[in-house]
DRENTORKOL-3810 file (N, C-alpha, C; in nm, 4 decimals):
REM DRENTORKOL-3810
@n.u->-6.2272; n.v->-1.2614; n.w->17.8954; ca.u->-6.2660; ca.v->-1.3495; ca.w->17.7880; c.u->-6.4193; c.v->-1.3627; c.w->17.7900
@n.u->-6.5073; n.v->-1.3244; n.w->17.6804; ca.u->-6.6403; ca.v->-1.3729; ca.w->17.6582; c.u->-6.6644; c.v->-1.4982; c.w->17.7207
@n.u->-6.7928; n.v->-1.5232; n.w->17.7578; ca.u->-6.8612; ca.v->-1.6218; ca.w->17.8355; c.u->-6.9039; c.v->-1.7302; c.w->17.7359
@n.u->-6.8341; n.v->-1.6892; n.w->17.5906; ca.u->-6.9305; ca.v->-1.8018; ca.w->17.4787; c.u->-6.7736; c.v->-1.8131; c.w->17.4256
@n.u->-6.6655; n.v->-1.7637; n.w->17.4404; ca.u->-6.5962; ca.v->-1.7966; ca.w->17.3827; c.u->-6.4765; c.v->-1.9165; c.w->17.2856
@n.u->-6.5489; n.v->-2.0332; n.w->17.3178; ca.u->-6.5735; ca.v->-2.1579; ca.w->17.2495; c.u->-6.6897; c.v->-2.1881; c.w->17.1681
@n.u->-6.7414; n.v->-2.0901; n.w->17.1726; ca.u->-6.8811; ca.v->-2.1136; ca.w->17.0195; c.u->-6.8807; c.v->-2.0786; c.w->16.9588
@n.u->-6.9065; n.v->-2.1664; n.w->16.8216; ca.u->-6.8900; ca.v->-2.1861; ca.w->16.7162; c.u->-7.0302; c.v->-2.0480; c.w->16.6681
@n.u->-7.1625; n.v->-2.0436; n.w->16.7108; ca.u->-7.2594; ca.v->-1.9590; ca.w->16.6842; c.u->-7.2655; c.v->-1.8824; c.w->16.7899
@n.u->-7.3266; n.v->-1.7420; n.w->16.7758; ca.u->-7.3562; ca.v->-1.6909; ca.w->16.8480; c.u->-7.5199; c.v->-1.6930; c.w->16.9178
@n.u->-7.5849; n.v->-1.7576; n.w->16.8301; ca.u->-7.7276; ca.v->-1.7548; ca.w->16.8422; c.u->-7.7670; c.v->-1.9114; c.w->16.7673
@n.u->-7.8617; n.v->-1.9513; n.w->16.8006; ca.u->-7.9435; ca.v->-2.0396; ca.w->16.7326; c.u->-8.1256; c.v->-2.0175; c.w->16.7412
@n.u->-8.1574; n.v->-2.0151; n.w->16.5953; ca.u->-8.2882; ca.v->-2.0161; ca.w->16.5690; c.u->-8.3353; c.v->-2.1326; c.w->16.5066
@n.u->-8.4565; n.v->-2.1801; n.w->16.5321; ca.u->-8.5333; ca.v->-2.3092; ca.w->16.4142; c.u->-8.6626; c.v->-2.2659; c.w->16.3978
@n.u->-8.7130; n.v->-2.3441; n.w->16.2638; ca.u->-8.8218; ca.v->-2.3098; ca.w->16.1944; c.u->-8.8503; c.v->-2.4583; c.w->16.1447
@n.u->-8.9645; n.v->-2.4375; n.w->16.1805; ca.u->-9.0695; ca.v->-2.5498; ca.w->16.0585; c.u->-9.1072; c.v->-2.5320; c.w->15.9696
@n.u->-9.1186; n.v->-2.6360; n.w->15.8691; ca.u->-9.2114; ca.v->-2.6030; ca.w->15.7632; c.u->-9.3535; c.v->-2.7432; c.w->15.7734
@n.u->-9.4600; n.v->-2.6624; n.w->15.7350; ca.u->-9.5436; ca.v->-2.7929; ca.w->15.7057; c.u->-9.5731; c.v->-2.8486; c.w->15.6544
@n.u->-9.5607; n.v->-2.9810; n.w->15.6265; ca.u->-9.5688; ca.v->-3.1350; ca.w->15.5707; c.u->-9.7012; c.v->-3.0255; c.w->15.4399
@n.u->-9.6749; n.v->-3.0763; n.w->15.3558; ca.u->-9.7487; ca.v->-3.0752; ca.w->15.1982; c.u->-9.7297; c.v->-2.9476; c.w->15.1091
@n.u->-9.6192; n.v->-2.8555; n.w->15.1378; ca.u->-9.5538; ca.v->-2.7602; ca.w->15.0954; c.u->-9.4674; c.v->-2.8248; c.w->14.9767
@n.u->-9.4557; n.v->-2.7503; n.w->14.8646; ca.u->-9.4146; ca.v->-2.8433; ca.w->14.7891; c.u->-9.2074; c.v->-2.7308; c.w->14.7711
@n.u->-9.2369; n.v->-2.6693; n.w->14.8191; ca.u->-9.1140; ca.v->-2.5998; ca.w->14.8197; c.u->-9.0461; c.v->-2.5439; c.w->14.9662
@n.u->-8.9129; n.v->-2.5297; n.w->15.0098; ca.u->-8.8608; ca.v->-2.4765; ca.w->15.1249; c.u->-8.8347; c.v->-2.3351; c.w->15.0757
@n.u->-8.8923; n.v->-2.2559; n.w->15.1523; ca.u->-8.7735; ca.v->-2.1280; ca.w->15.1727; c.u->-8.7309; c.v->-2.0739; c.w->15.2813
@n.u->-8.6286; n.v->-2.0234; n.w->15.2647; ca.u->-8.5589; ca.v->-1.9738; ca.w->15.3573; c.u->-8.4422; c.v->-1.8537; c.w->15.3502
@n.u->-8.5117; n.v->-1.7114; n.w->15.4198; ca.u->-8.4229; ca.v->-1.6146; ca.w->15.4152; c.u->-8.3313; c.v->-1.5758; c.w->15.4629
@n.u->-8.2016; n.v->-1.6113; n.w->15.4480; ca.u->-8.0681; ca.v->-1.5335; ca.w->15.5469; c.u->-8.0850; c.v->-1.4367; c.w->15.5933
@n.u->-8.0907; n.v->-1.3643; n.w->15.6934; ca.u->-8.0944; ca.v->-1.2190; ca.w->15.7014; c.u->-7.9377; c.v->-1.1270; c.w->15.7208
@n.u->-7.9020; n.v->-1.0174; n.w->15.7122; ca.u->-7.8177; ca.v->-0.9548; ca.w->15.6676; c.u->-7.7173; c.v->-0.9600; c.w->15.7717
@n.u->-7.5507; n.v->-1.0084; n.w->15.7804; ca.u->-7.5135; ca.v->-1.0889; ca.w->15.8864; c.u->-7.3945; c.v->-0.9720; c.w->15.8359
@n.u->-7.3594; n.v->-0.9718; n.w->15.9833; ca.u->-7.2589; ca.v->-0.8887; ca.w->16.0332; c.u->-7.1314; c.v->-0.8959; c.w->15.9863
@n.u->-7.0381; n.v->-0.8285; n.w->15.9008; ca.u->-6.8939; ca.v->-0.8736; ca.w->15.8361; c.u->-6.8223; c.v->-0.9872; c.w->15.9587
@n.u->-6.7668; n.v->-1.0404; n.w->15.8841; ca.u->-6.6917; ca.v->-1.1423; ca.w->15.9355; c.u->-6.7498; c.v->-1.2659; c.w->16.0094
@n.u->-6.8855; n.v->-1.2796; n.w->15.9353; ca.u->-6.9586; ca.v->-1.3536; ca.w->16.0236; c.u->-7.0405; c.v->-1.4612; c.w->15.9081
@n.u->-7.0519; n.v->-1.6201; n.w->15.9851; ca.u->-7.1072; ca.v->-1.7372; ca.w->15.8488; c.u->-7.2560; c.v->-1.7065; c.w->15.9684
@n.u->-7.3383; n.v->-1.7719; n.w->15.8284; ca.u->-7.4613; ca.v->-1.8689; ca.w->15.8503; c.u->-7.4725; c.v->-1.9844; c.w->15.8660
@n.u->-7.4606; n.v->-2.1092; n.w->15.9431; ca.u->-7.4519; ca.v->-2.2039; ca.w->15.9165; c.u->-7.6184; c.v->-2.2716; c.w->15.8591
@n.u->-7.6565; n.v->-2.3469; n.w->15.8262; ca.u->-7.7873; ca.v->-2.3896; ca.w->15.8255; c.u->-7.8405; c.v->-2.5722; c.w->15.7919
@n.u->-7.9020; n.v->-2.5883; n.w->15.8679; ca.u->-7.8792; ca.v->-2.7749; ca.w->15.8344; c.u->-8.0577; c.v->-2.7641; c.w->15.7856
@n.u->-8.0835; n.v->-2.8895; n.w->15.7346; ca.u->-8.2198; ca.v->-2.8931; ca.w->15.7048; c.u->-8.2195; c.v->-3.0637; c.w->15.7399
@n.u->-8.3717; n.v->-3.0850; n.w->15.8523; ca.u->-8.3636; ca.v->-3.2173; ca.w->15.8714; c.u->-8.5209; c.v->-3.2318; c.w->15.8838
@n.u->-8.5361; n.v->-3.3634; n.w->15.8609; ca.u->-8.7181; ca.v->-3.4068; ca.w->15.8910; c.u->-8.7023; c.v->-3.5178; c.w->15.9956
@n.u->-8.5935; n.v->-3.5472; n.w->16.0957; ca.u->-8.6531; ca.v->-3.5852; ca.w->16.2142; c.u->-8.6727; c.v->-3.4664; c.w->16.3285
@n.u->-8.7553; n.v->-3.4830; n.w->16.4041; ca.u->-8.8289; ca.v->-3.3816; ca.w->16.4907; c.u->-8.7340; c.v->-3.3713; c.w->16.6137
@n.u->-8.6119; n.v->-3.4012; n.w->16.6461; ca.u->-8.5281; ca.v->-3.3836; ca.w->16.7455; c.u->-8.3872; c.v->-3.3797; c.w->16.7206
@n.u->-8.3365; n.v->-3.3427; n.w->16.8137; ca.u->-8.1401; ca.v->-3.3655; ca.w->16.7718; c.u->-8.0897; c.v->-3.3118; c.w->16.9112
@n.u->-7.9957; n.v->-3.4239; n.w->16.9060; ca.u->-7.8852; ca.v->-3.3589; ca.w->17.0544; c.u->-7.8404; c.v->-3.2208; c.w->17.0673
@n.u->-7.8774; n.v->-3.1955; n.w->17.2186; ca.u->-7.8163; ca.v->-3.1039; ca.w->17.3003; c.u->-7.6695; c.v->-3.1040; c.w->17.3439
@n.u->-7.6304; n.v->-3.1997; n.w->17.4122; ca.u->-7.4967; ca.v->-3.2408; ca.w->17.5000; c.u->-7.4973; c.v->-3.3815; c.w->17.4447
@n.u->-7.4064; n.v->-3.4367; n.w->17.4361; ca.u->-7.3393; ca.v->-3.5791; ca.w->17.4598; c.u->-7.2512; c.v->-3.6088; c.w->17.5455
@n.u->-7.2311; n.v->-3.6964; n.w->17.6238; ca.u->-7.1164; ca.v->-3.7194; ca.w->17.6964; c.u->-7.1452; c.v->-3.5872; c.w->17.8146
@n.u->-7.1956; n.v->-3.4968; n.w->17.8856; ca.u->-7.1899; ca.v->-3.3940; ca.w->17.9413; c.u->-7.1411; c.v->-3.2490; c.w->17.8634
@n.u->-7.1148; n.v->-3.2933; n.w->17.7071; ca.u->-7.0635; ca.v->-3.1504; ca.w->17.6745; c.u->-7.1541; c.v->-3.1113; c.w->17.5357
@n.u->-7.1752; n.v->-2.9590; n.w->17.5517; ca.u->-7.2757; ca.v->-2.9364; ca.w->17.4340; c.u->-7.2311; c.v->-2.9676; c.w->17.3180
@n.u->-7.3556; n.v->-2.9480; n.w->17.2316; ca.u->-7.2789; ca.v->-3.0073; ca.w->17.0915; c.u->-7.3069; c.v->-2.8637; c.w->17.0424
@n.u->-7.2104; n.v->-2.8398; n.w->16.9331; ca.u->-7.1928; ca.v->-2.7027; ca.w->16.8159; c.u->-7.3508; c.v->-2.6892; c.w->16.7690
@n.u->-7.3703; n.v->-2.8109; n.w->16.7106; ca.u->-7.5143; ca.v->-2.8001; ca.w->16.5844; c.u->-7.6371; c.v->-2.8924; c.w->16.6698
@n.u->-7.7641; n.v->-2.8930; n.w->16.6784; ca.u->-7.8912; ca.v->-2.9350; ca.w->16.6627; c.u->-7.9184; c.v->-3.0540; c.w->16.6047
@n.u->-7.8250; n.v->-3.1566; n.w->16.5383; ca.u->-7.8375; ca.v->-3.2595; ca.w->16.4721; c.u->-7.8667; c.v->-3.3806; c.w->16.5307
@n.u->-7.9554; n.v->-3.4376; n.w->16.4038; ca.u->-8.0245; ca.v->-3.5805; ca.w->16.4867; c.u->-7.8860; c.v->-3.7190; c.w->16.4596
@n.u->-7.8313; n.v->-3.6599; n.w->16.4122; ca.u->-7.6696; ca.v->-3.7684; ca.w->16.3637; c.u->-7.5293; c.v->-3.6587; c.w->16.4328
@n.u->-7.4756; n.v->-3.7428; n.w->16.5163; ca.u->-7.3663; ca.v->-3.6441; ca.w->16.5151; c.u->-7.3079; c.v->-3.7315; c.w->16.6412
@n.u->-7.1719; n.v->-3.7260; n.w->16.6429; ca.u->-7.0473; ca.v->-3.7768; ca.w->16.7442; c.u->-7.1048; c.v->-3.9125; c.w->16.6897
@n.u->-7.1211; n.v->-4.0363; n.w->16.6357; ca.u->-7.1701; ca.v->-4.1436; ca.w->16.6588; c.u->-7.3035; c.v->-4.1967; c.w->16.6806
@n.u->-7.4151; n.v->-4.0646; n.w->16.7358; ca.u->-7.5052; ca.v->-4.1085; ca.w->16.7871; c.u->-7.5959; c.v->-4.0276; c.w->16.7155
@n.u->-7.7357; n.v->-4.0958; n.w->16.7233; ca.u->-7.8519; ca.v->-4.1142; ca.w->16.6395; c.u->-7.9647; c.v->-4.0853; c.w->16.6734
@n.u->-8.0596; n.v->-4.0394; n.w->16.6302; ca.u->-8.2423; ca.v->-3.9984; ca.w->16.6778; c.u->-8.2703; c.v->-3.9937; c.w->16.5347
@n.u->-8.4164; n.v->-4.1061; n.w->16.5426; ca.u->-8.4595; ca.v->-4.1533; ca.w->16.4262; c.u->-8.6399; c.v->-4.0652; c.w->16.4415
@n.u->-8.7131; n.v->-4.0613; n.w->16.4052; ca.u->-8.8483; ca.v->-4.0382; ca.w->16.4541; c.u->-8.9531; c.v->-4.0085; c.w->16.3876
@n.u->-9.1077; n.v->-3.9742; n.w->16.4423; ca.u->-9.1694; ca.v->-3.9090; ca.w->16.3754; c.u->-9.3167; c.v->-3.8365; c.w->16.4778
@n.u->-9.3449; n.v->-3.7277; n.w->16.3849; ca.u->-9.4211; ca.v->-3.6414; ca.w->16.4685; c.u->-9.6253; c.v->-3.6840; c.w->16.4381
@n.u->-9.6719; n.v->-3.7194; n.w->16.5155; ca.u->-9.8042; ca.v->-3.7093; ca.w->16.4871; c.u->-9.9321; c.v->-3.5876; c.w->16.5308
@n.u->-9.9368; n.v->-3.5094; n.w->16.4297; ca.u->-9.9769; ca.v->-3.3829; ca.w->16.4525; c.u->-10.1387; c.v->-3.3720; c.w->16.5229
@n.u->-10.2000; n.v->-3.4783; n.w->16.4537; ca.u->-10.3249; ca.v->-3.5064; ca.w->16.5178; c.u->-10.3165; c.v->-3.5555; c.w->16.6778
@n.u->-10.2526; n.v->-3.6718; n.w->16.6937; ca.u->-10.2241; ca.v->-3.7099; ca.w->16.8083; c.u->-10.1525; c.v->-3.6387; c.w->16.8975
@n.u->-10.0802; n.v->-3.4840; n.w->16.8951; ca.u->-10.0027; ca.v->-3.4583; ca.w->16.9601; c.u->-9.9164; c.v->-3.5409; c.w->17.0302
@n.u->-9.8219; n.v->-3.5926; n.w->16.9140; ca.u->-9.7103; ca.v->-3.6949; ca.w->16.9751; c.u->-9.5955; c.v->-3.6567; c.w->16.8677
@n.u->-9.4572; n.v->-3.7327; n.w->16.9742; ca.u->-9.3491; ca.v->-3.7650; ca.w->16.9130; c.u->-9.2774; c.v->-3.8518; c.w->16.9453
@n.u->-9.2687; n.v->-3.9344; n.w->16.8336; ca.u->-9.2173; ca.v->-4.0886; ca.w->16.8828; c.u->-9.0829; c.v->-4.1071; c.w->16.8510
@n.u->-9.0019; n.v->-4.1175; n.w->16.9246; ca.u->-8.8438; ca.v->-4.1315; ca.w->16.8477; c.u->-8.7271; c.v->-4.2483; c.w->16.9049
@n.u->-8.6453; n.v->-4.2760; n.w->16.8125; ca.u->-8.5493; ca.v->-4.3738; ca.w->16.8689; c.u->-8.4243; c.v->-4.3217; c.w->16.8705
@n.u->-8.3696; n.v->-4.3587; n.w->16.9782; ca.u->-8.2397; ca.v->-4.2859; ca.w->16.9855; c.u->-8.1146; c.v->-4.3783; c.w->17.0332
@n.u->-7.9973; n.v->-4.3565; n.w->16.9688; ca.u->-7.8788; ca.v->-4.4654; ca.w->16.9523; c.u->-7.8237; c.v->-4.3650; c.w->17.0154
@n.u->-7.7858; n.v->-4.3910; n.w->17.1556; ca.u->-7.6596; ca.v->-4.2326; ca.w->17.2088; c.u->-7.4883; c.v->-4.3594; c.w->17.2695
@n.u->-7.4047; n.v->-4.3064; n.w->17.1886; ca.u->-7.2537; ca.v->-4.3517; ca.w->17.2623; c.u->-7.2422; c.v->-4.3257; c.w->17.3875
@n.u->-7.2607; n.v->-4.1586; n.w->17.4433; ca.u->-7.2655; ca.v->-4.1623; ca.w->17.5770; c.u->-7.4272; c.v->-4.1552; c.w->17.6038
@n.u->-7.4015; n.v->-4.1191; n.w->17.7394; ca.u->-7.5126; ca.v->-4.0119; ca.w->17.8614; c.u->-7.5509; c.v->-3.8956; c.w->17.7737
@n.u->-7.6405; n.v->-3.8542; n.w->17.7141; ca.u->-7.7107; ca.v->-3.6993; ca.w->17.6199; c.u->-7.7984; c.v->-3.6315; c.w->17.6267
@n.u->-7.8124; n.v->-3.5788; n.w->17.6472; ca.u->-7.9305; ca.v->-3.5079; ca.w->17.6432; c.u->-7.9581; c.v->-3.4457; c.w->17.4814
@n.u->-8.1322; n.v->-3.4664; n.w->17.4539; ca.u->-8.2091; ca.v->-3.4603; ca.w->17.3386; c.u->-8.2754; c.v->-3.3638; c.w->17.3894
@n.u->-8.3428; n.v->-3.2969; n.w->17.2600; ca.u->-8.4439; ca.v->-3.2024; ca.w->17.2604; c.u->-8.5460; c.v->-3.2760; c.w->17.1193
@n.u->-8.6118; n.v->-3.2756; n.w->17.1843; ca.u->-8.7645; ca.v->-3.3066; ca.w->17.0660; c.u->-8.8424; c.v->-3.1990; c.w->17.0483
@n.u->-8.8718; n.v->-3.1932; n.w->16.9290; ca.u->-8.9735; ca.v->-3.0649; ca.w->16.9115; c.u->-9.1409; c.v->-3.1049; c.w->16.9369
@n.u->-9.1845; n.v->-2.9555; n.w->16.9968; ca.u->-9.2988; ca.v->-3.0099; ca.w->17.0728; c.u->-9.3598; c.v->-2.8235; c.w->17.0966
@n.u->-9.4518; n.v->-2.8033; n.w->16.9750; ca.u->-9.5581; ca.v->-2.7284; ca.w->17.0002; c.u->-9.5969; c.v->-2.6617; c.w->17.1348
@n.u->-9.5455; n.v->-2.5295; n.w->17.1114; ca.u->-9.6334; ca.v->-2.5077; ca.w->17.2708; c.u->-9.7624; c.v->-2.4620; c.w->17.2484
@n.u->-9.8600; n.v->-2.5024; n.w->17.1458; ca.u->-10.0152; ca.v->-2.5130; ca.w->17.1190; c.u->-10.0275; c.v->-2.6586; c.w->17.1632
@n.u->-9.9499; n.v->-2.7317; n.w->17.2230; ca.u->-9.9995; ca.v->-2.8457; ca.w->17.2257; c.u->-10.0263; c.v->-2.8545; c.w->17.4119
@n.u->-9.9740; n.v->-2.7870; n.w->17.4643; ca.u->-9.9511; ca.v->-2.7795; ca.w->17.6353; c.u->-9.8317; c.v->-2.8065; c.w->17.6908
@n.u->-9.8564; n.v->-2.8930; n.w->17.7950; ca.u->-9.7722; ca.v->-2.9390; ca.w->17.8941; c.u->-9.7098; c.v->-3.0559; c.w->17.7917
@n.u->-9.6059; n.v->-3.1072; n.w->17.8320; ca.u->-9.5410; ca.v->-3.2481; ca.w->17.7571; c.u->-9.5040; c.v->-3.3399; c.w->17.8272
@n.u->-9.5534; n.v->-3.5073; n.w->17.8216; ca.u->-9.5395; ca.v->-3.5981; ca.w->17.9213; c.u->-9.4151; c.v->-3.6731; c.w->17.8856
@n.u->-9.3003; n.v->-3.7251; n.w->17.8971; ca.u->-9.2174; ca.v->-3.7421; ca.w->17.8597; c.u->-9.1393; c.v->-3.9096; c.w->17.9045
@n.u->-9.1577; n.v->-4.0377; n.w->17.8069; ca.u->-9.1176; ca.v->-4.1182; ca.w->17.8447; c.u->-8.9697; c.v->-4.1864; c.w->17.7633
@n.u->-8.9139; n.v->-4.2192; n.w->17.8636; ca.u->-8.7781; ca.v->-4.3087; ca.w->17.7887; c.u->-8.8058; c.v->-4.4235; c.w->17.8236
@n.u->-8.8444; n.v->-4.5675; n.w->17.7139; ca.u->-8.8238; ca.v->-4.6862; ca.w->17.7784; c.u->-8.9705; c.v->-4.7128; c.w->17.8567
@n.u->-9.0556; n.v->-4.6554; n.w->17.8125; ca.u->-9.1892; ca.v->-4.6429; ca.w->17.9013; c.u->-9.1842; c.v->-4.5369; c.w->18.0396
@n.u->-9.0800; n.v->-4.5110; n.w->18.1019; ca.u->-9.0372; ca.v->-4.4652; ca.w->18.1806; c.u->-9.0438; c.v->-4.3102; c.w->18.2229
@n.u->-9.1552; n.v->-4.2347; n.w->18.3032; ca.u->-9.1749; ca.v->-4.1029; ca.w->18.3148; c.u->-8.9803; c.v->-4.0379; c.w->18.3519
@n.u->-8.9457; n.v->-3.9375; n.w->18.2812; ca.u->-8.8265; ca.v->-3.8444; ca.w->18.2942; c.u->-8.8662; c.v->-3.7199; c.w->18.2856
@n.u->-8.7739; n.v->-3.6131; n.w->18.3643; ca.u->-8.8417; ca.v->-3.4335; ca.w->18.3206; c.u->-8.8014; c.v->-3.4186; c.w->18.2019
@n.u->-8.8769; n.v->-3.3195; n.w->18.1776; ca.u->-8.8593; ca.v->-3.2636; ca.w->18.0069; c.u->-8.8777; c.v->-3.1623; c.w->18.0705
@n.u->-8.8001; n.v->-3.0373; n.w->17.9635; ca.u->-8.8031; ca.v->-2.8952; ca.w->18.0172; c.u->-8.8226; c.v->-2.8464; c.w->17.8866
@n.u->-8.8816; n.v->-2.7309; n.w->17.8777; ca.u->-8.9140; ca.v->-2.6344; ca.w->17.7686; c.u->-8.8062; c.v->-2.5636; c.w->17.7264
@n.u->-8.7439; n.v->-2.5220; n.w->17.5884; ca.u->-8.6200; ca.v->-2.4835; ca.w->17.5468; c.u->-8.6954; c.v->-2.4087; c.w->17.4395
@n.u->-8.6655; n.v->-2.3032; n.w->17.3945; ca.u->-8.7056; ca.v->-2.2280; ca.w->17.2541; c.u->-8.5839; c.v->-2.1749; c.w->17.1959
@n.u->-8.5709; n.v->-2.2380; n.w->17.0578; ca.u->-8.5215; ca.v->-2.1712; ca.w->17.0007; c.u->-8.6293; c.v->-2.0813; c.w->16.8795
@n.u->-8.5966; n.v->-1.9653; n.w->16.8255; ca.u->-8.6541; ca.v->-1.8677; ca.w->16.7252; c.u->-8.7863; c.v->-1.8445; c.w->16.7958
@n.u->-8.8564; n.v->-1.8788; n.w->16.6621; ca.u->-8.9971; ca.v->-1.9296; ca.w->16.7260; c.u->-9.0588; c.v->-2.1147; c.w->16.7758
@n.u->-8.9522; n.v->-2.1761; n.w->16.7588; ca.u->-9.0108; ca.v->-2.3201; ca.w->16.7833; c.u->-8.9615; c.v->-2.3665; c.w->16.9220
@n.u->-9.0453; n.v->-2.4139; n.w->16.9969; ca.u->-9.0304; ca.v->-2.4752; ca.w->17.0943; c.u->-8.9901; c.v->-2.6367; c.w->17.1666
@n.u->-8.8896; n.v->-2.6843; n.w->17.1813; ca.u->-8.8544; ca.v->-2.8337; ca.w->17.2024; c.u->-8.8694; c.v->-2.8800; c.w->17.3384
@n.u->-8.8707; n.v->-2.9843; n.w->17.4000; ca.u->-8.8818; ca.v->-3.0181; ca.w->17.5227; c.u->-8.7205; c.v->-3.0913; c.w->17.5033
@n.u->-8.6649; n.v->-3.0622; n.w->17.6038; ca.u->-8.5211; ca.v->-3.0826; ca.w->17.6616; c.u->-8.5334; c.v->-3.1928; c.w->17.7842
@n.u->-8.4357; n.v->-3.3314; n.w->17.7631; ca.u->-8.4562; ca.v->-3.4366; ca.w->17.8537; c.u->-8.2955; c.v->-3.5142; c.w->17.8203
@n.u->-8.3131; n.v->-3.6280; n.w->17.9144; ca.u->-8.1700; ca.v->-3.6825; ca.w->17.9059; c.u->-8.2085; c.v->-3.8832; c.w->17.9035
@n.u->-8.0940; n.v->-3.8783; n.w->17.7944; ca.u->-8.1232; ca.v->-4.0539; ca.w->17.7755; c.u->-7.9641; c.v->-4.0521; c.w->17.8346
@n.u->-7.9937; n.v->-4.2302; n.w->17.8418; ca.u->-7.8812; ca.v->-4.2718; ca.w->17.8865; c.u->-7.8196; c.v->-4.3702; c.w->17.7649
@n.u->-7.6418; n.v->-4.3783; n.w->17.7817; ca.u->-7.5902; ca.v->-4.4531; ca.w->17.7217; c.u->-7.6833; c.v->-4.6016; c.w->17.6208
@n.u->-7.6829; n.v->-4.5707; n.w->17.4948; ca.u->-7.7575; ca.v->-4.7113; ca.w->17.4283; c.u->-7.8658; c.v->-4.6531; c.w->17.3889
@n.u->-7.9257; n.v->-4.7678; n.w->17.3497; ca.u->-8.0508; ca.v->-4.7265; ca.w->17.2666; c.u->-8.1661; c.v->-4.7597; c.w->17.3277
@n.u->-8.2279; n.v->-4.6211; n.w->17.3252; ca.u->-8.3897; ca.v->-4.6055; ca.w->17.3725; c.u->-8.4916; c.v->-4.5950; c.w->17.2977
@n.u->-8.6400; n.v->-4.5556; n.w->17.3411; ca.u->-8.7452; ca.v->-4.5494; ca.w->17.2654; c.u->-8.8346; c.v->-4.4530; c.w->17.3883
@n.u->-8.8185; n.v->-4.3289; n.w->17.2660; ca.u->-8.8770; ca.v->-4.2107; ca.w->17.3553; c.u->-9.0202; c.v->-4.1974; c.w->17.3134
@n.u->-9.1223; n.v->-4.1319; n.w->17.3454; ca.u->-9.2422; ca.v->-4.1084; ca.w->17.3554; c.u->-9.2683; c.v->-3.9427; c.w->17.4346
@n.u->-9.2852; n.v->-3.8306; n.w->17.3703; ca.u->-9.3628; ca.v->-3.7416; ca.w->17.3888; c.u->-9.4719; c.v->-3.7424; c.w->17.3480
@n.u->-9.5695; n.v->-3.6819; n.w->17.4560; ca.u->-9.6857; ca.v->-3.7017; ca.w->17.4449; c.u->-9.7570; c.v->-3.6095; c.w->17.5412
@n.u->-9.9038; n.v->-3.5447; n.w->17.5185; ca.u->-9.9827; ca.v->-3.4776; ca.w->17.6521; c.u->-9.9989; c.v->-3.5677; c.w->17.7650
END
């Protein structure tokens, strides 16, 4: 039995677009018979990894119950976000790797953040706990 054989994708890619574009595009590229695209479009800068200890299907900042609200400050190299989790989760925030290293607080509170890429965009990967926090990436 395949090693992915409970996934829903075989791959995941993300892309940005930048703030004052007055249009999205976006090209499917030519997908293998028997095979979907899924595609979500969101403007908060993060979305769960795992909930509860188990991955989630999609990248979404809403999903099982739980929530990441936020916003990115491009000058400041920051990302400020709030997060409503039912369980134990782990988040990924998106986070420039033109920006460096990433300091990573829950609650004021230093936690690791780890570097994750999907496509070309890069997120920092960390874990909140049950309830609602107030995260802070930052250099």
């Amino acid at each position: 039995m395949p090693e992915n054989w409970d996934a829903m994708f075989s791959s995941r890619i993300c892309d940005s677009l930048v703030p004052g574009h007055t249009s999205l595009a976006y090209t499917i590229s030519k997908l293998p018979p028997e095979r979907v695209c899924v595609t979500s479009i969101t403007q908060t800068p993060a979305g769960f990894i795992s909930i509860g200890g188990l991955p989630v299907q999609t990248l979404l900042p809403t999903t099982l119950s739980s929530t990441i609200t936020g916003t990115v400050d491009e000058d400041g190299k920051r990302v400020d976000l709030e997060v409503s989790a039912n369980h134990d989760s782990e988040v990924i925030a998106w986070w420039t790797a033109e920006w460096g290293e990433a300091t990573v607080r829950v609650d004021g509170a230093r936690v690791e953040g780890n570097p994750e890429v999907f496509g070309r965009e890069q997120f920092i990967r960390f874990s909140v706990k049950k309830g609602k926090s107030t995260i802070e990436v930052s250099r």
